[in-house]
C-alpha positions as CSV (number, residue, x, y, z in Angstrom):
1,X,-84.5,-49.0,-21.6
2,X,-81.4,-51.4,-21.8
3,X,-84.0,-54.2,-23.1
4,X,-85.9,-51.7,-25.5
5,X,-82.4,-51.3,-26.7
6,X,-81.1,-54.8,-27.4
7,X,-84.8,-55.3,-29.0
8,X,-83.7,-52.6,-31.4
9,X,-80.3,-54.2,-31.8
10,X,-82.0,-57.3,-32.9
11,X,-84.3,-56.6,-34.7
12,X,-81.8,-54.6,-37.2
13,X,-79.4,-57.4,-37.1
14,X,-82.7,-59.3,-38.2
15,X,-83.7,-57.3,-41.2
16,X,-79.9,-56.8,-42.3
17,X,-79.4,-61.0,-42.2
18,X,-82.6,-61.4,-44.4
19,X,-81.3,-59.2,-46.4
20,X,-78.4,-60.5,-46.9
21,X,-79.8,-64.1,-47.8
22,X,-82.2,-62.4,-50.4
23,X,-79.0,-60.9,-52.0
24,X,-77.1,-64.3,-51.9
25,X,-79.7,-66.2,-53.1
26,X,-80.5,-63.8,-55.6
27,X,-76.8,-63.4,-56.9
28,X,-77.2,-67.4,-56.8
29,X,-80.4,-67.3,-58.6
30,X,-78.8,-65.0,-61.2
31,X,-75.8,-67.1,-62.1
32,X,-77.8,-70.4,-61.8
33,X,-80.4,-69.1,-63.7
34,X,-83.1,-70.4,-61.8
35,X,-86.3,-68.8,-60.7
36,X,-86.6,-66.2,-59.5
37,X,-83.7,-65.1,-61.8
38,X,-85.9,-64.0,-64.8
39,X,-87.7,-61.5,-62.5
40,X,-84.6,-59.9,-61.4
41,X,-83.6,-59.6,-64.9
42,X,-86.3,-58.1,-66.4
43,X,-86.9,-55.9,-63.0
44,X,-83.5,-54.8,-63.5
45,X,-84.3,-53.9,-67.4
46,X,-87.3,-52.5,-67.0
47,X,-85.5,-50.3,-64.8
48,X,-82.4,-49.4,-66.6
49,X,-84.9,-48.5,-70.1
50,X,-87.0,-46.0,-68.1
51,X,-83.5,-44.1,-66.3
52,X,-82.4,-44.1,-69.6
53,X,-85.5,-42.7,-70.9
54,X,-86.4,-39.9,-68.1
55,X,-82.5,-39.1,-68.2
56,X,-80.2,-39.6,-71.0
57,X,-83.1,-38.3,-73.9
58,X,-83.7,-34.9,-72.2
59,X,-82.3,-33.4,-74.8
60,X,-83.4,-34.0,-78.4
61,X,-80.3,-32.5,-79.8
62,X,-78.2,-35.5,-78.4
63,X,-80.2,-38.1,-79.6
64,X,-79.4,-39.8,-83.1
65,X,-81.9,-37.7,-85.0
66,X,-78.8,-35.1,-84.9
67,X,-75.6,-34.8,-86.0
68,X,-72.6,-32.1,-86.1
69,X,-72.7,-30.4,-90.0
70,X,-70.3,-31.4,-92.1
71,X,-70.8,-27.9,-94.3
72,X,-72.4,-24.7,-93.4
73,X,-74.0,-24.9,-97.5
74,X,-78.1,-25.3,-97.0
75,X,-80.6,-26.3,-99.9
76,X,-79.0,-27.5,-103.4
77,X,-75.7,-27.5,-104.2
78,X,-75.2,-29.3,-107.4
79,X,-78.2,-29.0,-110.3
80,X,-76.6,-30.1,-113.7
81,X,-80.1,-30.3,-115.2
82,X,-78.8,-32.5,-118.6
83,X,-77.8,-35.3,-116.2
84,X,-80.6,-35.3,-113.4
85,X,-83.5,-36.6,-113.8
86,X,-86.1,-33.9,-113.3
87,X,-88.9,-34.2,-110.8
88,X,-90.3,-33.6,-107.4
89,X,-88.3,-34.6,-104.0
90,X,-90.0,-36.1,-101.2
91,X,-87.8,-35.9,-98.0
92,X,-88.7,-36.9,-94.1
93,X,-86.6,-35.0,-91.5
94,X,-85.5,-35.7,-88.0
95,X,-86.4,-32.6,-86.5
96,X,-90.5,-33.1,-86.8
97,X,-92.8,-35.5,-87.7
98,X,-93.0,-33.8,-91.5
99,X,-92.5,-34.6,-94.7
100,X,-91.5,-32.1,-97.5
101,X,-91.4,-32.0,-101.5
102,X,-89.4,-29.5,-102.9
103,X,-88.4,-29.3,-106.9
104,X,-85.3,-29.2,-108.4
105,X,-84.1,-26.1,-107.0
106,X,-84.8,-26.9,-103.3
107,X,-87.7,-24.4,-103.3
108,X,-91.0,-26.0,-101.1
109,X,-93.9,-27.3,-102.9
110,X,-95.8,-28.4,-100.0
111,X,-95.3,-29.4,-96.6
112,X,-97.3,-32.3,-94.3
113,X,-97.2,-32.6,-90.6
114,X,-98.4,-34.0,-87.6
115,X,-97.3,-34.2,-84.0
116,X,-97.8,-37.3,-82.0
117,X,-99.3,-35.9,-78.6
118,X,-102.4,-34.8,-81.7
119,X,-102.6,-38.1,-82.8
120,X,-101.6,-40.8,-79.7
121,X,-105.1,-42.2,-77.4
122,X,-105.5,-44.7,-75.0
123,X,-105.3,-47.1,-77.8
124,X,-101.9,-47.0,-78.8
125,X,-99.2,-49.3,-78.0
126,X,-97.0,-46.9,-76.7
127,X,-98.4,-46.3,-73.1
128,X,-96.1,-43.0,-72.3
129,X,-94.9,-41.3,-75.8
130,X,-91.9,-39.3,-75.5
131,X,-91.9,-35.6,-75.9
132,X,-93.1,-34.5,-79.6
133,X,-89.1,-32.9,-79.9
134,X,-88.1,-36.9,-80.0
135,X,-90.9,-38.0,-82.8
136,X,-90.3,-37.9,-86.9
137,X,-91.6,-39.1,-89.9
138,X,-89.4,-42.6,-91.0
139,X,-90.8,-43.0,-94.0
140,X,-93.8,-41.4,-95.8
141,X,-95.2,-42.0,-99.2
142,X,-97.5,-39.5,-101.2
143,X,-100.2,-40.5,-103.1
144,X,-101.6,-39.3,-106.3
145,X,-104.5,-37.0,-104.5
146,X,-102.1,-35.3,-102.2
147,X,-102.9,-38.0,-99.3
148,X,-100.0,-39.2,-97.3
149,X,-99.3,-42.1,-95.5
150,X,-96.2,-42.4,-93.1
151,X,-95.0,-44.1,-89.9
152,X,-93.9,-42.0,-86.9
153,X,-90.7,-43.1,-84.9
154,X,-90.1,-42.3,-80.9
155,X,-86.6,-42.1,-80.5
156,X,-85.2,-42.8,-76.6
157,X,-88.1,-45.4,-76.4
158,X,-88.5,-49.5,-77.0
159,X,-90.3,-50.0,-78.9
160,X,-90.0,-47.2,-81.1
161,X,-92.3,-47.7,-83.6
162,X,-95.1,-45.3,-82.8
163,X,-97.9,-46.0,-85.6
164,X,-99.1,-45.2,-89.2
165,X,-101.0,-42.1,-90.2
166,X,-102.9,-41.1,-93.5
167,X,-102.9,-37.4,-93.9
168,X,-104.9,-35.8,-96.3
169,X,-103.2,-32.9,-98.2
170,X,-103.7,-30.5,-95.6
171,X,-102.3,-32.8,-92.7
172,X,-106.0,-33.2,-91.4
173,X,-106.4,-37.3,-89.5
174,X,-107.9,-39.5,-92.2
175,X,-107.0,-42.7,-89.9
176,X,-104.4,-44.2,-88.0
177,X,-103.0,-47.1,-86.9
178,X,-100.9,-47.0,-83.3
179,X,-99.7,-50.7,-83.6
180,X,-95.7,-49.8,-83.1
181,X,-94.9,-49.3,-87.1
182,X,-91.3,-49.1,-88.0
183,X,-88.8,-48.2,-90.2
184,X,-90.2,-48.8,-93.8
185,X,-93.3,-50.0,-95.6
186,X,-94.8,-50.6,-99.3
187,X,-98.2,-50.4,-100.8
188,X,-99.9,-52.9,-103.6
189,X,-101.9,-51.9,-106.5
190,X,-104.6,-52.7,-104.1
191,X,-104.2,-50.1,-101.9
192,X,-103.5,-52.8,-99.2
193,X,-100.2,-51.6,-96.9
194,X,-97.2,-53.9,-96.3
195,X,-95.8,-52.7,-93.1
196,X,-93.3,-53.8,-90.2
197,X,-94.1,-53.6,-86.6
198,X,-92.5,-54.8,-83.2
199,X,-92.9,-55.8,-80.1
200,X,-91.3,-57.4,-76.9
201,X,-92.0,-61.3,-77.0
202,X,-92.2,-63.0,-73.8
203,X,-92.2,-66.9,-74.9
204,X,-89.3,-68.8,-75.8
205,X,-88.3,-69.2,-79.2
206,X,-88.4,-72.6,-80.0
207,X,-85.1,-74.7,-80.1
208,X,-83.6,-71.3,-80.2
209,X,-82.2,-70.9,-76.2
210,X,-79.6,-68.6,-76.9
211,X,-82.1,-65.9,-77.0
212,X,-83.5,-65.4,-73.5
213,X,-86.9,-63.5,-73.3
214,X,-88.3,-60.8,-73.7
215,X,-86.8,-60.0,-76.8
216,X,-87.8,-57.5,-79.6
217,X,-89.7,-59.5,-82.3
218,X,-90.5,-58.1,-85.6
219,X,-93.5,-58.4,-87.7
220,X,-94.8,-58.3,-90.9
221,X,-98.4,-56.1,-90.5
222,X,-100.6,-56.2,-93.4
223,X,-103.4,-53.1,-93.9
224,X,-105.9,-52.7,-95.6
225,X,-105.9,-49.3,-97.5
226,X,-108.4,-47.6,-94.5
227,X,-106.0,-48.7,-92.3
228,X,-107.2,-51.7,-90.4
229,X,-105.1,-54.7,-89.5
230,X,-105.4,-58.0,-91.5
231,X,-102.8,-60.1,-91.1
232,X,-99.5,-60.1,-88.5
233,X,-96.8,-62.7,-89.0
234,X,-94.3,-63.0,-86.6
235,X,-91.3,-63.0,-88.3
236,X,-88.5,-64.8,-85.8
237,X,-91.0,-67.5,-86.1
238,X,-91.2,-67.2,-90.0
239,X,-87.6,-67.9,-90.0
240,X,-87.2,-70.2,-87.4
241,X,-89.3,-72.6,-89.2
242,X,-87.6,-72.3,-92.5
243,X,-84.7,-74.0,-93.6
244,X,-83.1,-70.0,-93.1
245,X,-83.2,-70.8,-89.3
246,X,-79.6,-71.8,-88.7
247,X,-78.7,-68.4,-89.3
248,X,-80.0,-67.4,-86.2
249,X,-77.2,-68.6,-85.3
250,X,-75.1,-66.0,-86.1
251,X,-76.3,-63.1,-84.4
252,X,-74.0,-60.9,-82.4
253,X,-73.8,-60.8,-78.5
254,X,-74.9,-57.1,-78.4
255,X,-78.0,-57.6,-80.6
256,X,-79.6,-60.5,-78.8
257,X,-82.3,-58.5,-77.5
258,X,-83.6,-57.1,-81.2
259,X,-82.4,-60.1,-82.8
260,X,-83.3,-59.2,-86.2
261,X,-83.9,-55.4,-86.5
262,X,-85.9,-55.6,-89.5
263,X,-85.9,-52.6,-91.4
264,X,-86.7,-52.7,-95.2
265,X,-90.1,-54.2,-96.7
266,X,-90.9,-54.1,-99.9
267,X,-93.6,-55.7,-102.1
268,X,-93.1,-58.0,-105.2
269,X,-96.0,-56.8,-107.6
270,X,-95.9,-58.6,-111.1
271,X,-92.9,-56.8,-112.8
272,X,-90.9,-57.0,-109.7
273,X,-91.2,-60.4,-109.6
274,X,-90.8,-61.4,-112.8
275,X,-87.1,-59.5,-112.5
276,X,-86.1,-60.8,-109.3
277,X,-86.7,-64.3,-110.5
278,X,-84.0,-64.0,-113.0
279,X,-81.6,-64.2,-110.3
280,X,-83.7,-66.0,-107.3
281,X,-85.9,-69.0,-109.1
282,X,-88.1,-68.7,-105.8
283,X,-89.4,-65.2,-106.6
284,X,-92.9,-65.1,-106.9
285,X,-95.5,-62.3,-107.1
286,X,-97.0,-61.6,-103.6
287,X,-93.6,-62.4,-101.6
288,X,-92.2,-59.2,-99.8
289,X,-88.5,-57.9,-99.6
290,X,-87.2,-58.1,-96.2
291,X,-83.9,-56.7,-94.9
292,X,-82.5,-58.1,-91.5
293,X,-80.0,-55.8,-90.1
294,X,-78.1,-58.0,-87.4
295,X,-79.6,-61.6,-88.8
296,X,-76.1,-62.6,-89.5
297,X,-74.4,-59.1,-89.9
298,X,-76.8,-58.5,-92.3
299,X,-79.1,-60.2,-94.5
300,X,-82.1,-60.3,-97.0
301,X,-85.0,-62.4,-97.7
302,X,-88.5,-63.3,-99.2
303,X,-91.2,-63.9,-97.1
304,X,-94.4,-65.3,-98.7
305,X,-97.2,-63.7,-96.7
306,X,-99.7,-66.7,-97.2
307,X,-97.8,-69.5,-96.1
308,X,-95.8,-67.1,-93.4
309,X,-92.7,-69.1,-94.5
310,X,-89.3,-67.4,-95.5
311,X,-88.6,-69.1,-98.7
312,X,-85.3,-67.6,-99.6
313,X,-82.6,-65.8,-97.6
314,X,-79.0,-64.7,-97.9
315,X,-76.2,-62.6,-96.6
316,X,-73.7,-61.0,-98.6
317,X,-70.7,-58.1,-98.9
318,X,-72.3,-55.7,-96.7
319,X,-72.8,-54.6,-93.4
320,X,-75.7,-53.4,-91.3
321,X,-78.0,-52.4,-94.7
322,X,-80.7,-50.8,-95.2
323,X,-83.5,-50.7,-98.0
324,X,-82.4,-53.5,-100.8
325,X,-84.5,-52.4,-103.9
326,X,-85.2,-54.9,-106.8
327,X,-84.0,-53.7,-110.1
328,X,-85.0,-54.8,-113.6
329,X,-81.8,-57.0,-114.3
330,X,-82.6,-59.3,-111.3
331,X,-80.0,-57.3,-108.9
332,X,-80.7,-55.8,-105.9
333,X,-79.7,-52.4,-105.0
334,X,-78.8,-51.8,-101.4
335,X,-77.3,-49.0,-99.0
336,X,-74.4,-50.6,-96.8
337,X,-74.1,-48.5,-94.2
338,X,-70.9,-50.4,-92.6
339,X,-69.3,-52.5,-95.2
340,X,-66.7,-50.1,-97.1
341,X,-63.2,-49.7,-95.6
342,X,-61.5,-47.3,-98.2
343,X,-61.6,-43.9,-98.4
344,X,-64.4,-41.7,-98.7
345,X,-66.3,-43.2,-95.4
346,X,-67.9,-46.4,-93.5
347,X,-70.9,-46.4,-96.2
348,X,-71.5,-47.2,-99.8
349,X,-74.1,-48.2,-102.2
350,X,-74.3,-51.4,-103.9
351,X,-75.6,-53.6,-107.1
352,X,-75.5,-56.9,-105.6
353,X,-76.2,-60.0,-107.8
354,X,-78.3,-62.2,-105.4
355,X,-77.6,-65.5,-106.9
356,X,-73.8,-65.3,-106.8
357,X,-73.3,-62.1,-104.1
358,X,-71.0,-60.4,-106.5
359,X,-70.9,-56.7,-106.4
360,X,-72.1,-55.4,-109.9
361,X,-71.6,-51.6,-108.7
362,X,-70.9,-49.5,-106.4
363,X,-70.9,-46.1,-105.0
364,X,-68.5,-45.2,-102.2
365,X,-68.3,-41.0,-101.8
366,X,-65.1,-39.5,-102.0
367,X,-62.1,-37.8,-99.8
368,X,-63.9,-34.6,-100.3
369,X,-67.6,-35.8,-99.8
370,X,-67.7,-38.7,-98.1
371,X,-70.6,-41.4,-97.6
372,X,-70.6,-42.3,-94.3
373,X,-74.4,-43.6,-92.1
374,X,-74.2,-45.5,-89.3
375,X,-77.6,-45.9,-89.7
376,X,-81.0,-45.1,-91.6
377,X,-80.2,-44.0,-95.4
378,X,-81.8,-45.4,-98.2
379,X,-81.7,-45.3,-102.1
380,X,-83.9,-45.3,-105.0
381,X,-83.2,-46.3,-108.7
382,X,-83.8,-43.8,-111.0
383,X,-85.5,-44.2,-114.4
384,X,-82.2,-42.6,-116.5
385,X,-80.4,-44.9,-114.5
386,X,-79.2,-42.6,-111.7
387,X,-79.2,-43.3,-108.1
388,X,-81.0,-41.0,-105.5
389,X,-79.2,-41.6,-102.3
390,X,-80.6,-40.7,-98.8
391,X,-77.3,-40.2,-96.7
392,X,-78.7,-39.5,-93.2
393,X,-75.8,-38.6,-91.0
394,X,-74.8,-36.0,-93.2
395,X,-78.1,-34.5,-93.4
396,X,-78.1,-35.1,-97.5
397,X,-79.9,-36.0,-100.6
398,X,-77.7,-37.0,-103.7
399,X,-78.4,-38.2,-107.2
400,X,-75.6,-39.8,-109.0
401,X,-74.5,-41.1,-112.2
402,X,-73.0,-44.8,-112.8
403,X,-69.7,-43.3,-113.1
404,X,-69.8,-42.0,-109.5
405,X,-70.3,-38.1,-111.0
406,X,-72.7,-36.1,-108.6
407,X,-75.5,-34.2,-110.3
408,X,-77.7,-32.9,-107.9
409,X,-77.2,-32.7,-104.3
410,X,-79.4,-31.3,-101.4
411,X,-78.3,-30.6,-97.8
412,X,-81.0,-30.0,-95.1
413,X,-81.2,-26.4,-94.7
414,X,-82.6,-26.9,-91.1
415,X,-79.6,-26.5,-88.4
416,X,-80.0,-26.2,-84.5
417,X,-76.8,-25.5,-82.3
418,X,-76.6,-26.8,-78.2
419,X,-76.0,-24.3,-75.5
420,X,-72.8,-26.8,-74.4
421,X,-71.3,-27.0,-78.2
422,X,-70.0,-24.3,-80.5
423,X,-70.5,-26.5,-83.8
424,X,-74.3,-26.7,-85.3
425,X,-75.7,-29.6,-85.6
426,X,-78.2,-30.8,-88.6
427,X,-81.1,-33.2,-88.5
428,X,-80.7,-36.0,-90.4
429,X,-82.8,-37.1,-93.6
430,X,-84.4,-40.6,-93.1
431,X,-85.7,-41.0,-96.5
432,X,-86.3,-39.8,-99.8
433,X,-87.9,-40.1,-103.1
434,X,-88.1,-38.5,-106.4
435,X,-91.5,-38.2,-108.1
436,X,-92.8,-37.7,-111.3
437,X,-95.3,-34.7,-111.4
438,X,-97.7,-36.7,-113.4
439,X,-98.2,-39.1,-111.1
440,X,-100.5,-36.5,-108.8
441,X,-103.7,-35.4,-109.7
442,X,-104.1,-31.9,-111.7
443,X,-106.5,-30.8,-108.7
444,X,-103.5,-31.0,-105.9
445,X,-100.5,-29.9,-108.1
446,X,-103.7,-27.3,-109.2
447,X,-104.5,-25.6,-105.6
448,X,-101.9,-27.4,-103.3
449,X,-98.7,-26.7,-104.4
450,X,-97.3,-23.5,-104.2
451,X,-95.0,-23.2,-106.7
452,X,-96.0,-24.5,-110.4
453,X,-95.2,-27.8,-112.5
454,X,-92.9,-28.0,-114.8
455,X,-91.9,-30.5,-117.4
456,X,-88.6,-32.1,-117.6
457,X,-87.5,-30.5,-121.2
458,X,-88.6,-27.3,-119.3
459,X,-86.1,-28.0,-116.5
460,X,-83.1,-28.4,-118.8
461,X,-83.9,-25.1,-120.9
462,X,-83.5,-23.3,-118.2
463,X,-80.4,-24.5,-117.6
């Protein structure tokens, strides 16, 4: 009995000394940074992502898709119809994967959905999808016959991009795509879609050591209009090959593992091009817009797709942007959702001049209504020359004129309030766009919409 005893003794004095030396020479490994220390780290993770996933994403109300209301008002607020410039509204929510147009007044025209769990096979990228509560439309373009094409986002998941749909006017499949699509994308007079994907790269980046695999790497995905995959340019590579790389250099600490957080695409078609090389001599037409959200606090660039070589990049007066559009002039206009320190919130919009990075114009809210998006939000020039502004946070659509005067303004009328809080709390709007009614097709404005057409001059005598 005594021996049975000491063999006991031993043999858990054994097991406790082993492991001990595996923790020693595993904290050893980890400081050294020898092997096995890259299995511990990505172990350790890989572990820490899915806690944070099964536990901190429970709710969907916590995530970033919500956010306390700044007003109780719901629909639109401002219309002064002389000033606006009349048309339809496109707008994506955070509270489903949907997409809306209303008209003027805020009253629905048509609605498009889809949820995820209807959509996701074993072909996807995304090997468990969160719940369908955590999934929205980013970004979602309509076509003239009603079709629409968006990207679907998982939040509380990496990588979130979840994939590209095409939805006929009555949200039936037409195809999809479940490479991880995110954030933004444009389509050519071809039909052919520009889009950005991501995913975890597990190879070095050359002469680049500071960033330690596996890191999130974006790409440029090309499409071609029925949805199947052309052409995929790794875009860390893109830059790291281009004279651009040395800004790689000045990424922050925190954002070392989605180094470049690309979030803005857009397409240089002939006009484009021809108006962007008034201010950057290397525009030509086929390059796409990029926008690099921590690439040195922020920072654009053209990417020509056939030679997969950045060809011009730059930072400038903003912080952590989002969706730089060309405009005819040569300048690019650009949400900067961190830059402005004065009144009237963190966020404004800007008219940059790329060739010298002066600020033409700007847009910064007010004491009253402020401008303030951590992240998302986007604009879109207007042709009277107002500004449609996506301001996601506050759950908000706003059209302004160039002397800062608001002239039509929509706030989400969708609101949702947790059983812990005594505030609501309001989705946010990820993106917008104002459309001209002849642009669709007199058979879907015909027997889709459900409320009728009408012209601007129409608009305005009513007001």
């Amino acid at each position: 009995m005594k021996q049975s005893r000491l063999d006991n003794i031993s043999r858990i004095a054994f097991i406790a000394a082993i492991a001990f030396i595996a923790f020693i020479a595993g904290g050893v490994a980890s400081v050294a940074k020898v092997y096995p220390y890259s299995h511990f780290r990505d172990a350790y993770r890989g572990g820490t992502a899915l806690y944070q996933k099964l536990t901190s994403y429970t709710d969907p109300y916590s995530t970033d898709l919500w956010a306390p209301e700044r007003t109780d008002a719901q629909g639109v607020t401002v219309h002064e119809a002389q000033r606006a410039h009349a048309g339809w509204t496109l707008y994506t929510s955070g509270d489903a994967p949907r997409a809306t147009l209303i008209d003027m007044d805020g009253r629905v025209a048509h609605v498009w959905e889809r949820r995820f769990s209807d959509i996701w096979d074993e072909t996807a990228a995304v090997r468990r999808p969160v719940p369908d509560a955590q999934t929205y439309f980013r970004k979602a373009r309509v076509l003239p016959n009603g079709d629409l094409v968006a990207i679907i986002i998982g939040v509380g998941d990496t990588p979130y991009g979840y994939g590209m749909v095409r939805l006929d006017r009555d949200s039936k499949l037409l195809w999809k795509n479940l490479d991880h699509f995110h954030h933004d994308f444009d389509i050519d007079d071809s039909g052919r879609i520009y889009g950005l994907t991501h995913d975890f790269r597990r190879h070095p980046i050359e002469e680049a050591d500071q960033f330690e695999p596996p890191v999130l790497d974006d790409y440029l995905t090309i499409l071609s209009p029925d949805g199947r995959t052309q052409k995929r340019i790794s875009l860390l590579d893109a830059l790291n090959r281009s004279p651009f790389r040395r800004l790689l250099w000045r990424i922050h600490y925190y954002s070392m593992e989605d180094p470049l957080h690309t979030n803005g695409v857009d397409y240089l078609d002939a006009d484009a091009a021809r108006s962007l090389a008034r201010t950057i001599p290397a525009a030509r037409e086929g390059q796409v817009l990029l926008s690099f959200r921590e690439l040195a606090g922020g920072s654009i660039a053209l990417l020509d797709p056939e030679k997969e070589e950045i060809v011009w990049a730059s930072h400038g007066p903003w912080l952590a942007q989002h969706d730089p559009d060309i405009l005819p002039n040569g300048n690019i206009l650009i949400f900067d959702n961190r830059g402005h320190f004065g009144a009237g919130g963190r966020s404004r919009v800007l008219e940059v001049n790329p060739a010298t990075g002066g600020i033409v114009w700007s847009y910064t809210g007010s004491e009253e209504k402020i401008l303030d998006s951590a992240i998302r939000s986007a604009q879109e020039p207007l042709p009277n020359g107002n500004v449609l502004i996506t301001e996601s946070n506050g759950g908000r659509l706003l059209e302004v004129t160039r002397d800062g005067s608001i002239v039509w303004e929509f706030i989400n009328p969708v609101r949702k309030q947790r059983t812990d809080e005594k505030f609501e709390r309001i989705p946010v709007l990820s993106w917008a766009q104002r459309i001209d009614p002849a642009s669709l097709t007199p058979e879907f404005r015909a027997d889709y919409l459900t409320i009728g057409i009408k012209t601007t001059e129409e608009t305005r005598n009513e007001h």
